[in-house]
C-alpha positions in Angstrom: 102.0 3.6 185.3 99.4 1.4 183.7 98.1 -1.9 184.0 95.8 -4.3 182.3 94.7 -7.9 183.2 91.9 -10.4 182.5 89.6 -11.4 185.4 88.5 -14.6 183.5 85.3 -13.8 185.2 82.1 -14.4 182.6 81.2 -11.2 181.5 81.6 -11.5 177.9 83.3 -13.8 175.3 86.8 -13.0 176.6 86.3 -12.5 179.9 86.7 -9.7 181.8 89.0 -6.9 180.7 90.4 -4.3 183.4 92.7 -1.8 182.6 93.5 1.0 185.2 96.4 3.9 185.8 98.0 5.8 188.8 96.2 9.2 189.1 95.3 11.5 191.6 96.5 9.4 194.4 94.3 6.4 193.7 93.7 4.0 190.2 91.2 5.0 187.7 90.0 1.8 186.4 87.6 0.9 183.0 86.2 -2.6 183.5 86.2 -2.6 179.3 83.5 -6.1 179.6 81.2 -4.0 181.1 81.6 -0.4 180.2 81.9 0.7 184.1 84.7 3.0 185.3 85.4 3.8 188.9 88.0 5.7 190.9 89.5 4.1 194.1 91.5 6.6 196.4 94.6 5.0 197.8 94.5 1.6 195.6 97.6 0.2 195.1 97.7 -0.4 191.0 98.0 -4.2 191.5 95.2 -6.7 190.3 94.6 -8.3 193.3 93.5 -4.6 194.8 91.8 -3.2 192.0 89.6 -6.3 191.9 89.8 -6.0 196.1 88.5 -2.7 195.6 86.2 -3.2 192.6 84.7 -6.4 194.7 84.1 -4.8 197.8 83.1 -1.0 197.5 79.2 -0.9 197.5 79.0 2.8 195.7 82.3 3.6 193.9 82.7 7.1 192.5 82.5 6.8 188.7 85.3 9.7 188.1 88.1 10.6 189.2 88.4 14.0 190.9 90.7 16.2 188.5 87.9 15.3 185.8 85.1 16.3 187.4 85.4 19.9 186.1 87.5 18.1 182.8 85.3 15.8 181.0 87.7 15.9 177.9 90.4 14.8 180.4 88.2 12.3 181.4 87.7 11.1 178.0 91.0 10.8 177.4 92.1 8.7 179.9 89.3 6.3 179.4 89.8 6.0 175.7 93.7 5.7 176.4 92.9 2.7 178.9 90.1 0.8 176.3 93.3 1.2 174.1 95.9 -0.2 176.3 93.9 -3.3 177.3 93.3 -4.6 173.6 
């Protein structure tokens, strides 16, 4: 499952863009505003916890752990979420 939503905060011209999906028992998430990615382990894929989770973790892992050895897989993902949230 996927999801994508608009913070409304002020990072750019539209706002804040979040897209994130289900994987490896947490949500991988691409704040598309500010070209940051992080993985949350055992976030619910609802906005208010991404943004809970995005808010509130001082030093988020910036991939998730089936990609650390699979950058292409990485990739992929990320490039499917930038998609998604347009």
């Amino acid at each position: 499952m996927k999801i994508k939503f608009n913070s409304n905060r002020s990072y750019s011209f539209d706002g804040q863009k979040i897209a994130g999906i289900e994987i490896d028992g947490g949500v991988f998430m691409v704040d598309i505003s500010r070209g940051i990615t992080a993985f949350f382990k055992g976030c619910e894929l609802t906005e208010n916890d991404i943004m809970s989770h995005y808010d509130h973790t001082a030093n988020p892992p910036y991939a998730y752990p089936s990609a650390k050895e699979n950058w292409i897989k990485f990739n992929e993902v990320r490039f499917e979420l930038e998609n998604f949230a347009q």
